[in-house]
C-alpha positions in Angstrom: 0.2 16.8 -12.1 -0.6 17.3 -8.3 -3.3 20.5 -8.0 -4.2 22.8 -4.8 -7.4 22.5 -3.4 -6.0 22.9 -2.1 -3.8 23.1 -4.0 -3.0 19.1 -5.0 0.5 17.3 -4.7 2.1 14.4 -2.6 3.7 15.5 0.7 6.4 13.8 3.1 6.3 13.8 6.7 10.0 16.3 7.7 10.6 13.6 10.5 10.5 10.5 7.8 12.2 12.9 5.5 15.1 13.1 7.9 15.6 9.6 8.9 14.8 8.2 5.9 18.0 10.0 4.3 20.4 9.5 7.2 19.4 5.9 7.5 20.0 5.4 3.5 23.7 6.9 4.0 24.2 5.3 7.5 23.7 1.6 6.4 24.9 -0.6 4.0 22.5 -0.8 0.7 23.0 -4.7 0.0 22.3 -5.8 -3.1 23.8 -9.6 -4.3 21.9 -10.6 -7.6 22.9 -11.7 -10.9 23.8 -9.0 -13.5 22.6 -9.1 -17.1 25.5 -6.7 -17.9 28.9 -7.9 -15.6 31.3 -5.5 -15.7 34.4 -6.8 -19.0 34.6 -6.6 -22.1 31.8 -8.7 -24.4 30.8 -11.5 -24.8 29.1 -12.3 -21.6 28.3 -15.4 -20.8 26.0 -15.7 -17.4 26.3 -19.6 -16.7 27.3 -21.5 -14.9 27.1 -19.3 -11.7 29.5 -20.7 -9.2 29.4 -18.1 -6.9 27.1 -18.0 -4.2 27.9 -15.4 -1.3 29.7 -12.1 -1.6 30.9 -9.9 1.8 32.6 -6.5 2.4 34.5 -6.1 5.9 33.7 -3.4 6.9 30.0 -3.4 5.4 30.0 0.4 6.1 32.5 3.4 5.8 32.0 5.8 8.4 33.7 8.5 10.5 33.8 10.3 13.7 32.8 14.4 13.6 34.8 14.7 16.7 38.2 13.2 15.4 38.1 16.6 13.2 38.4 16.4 9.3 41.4 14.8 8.4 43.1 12.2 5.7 42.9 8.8 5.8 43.5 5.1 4.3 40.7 2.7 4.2 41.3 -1.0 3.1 38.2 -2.9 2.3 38.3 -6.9 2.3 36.0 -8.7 -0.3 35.3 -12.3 0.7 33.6 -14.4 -1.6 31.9 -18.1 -1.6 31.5 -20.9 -4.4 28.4 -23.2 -4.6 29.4 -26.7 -3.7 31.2 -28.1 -6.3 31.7 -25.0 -8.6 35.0 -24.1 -9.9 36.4 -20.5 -11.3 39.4 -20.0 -13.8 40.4 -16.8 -13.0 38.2 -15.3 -9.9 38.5 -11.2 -10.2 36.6 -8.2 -8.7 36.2 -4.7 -10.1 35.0 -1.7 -8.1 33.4 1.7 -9.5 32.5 4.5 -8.3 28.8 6.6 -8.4 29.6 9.1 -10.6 32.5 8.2 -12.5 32.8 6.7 -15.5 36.3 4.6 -15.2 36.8 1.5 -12.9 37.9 2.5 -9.3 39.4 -0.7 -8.5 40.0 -3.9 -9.8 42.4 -7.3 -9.3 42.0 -10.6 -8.8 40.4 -13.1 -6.1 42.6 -15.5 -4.0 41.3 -19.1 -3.5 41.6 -21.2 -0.6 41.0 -25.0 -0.4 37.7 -24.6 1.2 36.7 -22.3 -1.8 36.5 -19.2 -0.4 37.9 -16.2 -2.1 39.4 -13.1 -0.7 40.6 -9.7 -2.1 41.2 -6.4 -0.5 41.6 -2.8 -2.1 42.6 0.5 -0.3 41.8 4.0 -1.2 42.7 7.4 0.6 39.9 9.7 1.5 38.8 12.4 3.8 36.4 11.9 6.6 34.0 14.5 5.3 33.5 12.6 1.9 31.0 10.2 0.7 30.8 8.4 -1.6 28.6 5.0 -3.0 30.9 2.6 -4.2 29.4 -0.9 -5.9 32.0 -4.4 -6.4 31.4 -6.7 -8.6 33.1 -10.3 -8.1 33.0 -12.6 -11.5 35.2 -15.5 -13.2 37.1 -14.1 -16.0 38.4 -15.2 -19.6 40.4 -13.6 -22.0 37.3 -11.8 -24.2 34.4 -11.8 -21.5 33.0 -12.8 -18.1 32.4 -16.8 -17.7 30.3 -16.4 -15.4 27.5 -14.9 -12.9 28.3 -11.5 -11.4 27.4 -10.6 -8.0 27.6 -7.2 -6.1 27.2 -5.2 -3.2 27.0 -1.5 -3.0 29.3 -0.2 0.2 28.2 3.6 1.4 30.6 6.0 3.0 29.1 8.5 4.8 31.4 11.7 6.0 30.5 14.1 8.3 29.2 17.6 7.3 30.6 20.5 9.3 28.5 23.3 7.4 24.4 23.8 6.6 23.6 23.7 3.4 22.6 27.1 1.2 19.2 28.2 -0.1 20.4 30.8 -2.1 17.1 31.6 -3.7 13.0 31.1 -4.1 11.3 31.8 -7.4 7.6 31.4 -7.9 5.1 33.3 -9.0 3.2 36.1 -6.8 -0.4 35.7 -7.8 -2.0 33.0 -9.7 -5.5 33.4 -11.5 -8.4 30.5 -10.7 -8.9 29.3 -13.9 -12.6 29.4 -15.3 -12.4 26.0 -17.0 -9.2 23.6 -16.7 -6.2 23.8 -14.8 -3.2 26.1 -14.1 0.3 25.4 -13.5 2.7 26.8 -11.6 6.0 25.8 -10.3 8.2 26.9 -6.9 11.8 26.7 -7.7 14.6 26.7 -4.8 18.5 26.8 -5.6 20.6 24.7 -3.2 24.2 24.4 -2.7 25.9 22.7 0.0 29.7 23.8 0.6 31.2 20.3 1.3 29.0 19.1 -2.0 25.8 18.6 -3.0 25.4 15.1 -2.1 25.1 15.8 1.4 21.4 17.7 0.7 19.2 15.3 2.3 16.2 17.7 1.9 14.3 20.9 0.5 11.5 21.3 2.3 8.4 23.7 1.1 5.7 24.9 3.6 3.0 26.9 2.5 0.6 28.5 5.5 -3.2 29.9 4.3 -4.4 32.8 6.1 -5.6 31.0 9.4 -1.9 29.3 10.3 -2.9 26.1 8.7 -0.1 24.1 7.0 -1.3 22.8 3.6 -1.3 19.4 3.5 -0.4 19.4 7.3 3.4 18.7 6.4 6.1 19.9 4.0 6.1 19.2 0.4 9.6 17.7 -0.7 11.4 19.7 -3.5 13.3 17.4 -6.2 16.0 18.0 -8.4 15.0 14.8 -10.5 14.5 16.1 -14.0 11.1 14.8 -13.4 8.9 17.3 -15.4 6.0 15.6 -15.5 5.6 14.9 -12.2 8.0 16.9 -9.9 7.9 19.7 -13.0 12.2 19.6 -12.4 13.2 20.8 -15.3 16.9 19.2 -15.1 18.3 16.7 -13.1 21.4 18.0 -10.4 21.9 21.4 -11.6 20.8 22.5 -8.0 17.5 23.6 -8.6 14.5 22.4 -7.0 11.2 21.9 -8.1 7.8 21.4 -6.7 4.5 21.7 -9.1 1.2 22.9 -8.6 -2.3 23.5 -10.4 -5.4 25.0 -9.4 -8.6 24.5 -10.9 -12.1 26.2 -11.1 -13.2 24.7 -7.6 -10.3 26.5 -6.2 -11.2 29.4 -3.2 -9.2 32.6 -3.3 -6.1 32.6 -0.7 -2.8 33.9 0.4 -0.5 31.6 1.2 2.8 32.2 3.7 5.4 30.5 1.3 8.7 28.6 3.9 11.5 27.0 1.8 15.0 25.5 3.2 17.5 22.4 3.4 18.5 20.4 5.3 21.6 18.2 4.7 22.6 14.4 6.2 23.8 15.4 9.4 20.6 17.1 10.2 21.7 21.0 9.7 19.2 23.2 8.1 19.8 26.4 5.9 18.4 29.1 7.0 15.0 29.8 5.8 13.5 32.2 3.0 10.0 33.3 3.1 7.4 34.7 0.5 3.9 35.1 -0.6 1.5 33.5 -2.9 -1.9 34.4 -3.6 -4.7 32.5 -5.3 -7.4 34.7 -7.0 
């Protein structure tokens, strides 16, 4: 476990923090390989593998904040390529969503004489959702998948019109320098975000000593990972995040200025809830 001494953890830079979570929602998180597990019902049978190239048009789902929230259709066109000479018996697709357990989507692929294959599914949606959609394309038999699977994972990224929420900041007030050891300690933020929780891109932890000096001369990144031997999160997506620290006997006697808050995909930050901690 990190440990202060400073206090010792790994920190991320706020600036790569921010782009490094709009980026991940802003573009299309490609992905074509060959699944030990296609989607169908066993047995699975991964050769031959006749297909060779997948594409979604469009590649990305995104909307504009100034065309308001509203409802809308999106159609999504799958276009897929054999390998020279390769043949399919009965070319399908299946879509699912993060999150959910049953298929989204599903049907079969059309073949041209050149051997391409096409598809197309619509969904309605609203322009402040997101969502990570993944679509598999495979040749299917009665009983099980002939063949390779290949996917690619299609993003869509709505627009936030609210901050997120730090609602509250738990840690503990004073923490004794151990003689011998280490102690553990762990600060603990709840989050919500009103238009959902996937939309937190960040929760951010600053701690100040007494001369204005940022430990670790950036934020430390709060998870909610279920992590607890290294983020000490004790549960994964119940809102609460978790950043873990020890001290040792090296440690010097401080008080540290404690910052928490959020920020979510659009760049909004929660307000921002101060405390104390002191090292003795």
């Amino acid at each position: 476990m990190p440990e202060i001494a400073g206090l010792k953890t790994s920190s991320i830079n706020l600036f790569r923090v921010l782009i490094a979570s709009i980026t991940a929602f802003l573009f299309l998180a490609v992905a074509i390989i060959g699944c030990d597990s296609p989607p169908g019902t066993a047995p699975y049978q991964v050769s031959p593998q006749p297909f060779a190239t997948l594409t979604l048009t469009p590649g990305e789902l995104t909307f504009d904040p100034e065309a308001g929230i509203r409802d809308t259709t999106v159609t999504v066109v799958i276009s897929a390529q054999l390998r020279a000479g390769a043949s399919v018996q009965n070319p399908s697709f299946s879509v699912r969503r993060q999150g959910f357990s049953e298929v989204f989507r599903q049907g079969s692929l059309t073949q041209d004489s050149g051997g391409n294959l096409t598809a197309s599914f619509s969904f309605s949606t609203a322009t402040n959702n997101s969502a990570l959609f993944t679509v598999y394309v495979f040749d299917q038999i009665e009983g099980g998948v002939l063949s390779n699977t290949l996917q690619r994972s299609l993003i869509q990224t709505g627009f936030t019109t609210q901050p997120p929420e730090i609602q509250s900041l738990a840690h503990p007030s004073v923490v004794l320098i151990p003689t011998e050891g280490t102690t553990s300690f762990r600060f603990l933020a709840r989050v919500v975000h009103p238009e959902g929780q996937e939309n937190i891109a960040a929760v951010l932890l600053e701690l100040f000593d007494s001369a204005g000096n940022m430990l670790g001369g950036e934020p430390f990144t709060m998870l909610d990972d279920g992590d607890e031997q290294n983020s000490g999160d004790e549960e994964a997506g119940d809102g609460i995040f978790t950043r873990a620290f020890s001290i040792g006997p090296n440690n010097q006697p401080e008080t540290y200025d404690v910052r928490a808050y959020a920020l979510d995909r659009q760049g909004l930050s929660s307000d921002t809830i101060s405390s104390t901690l002191t090292i003795q």
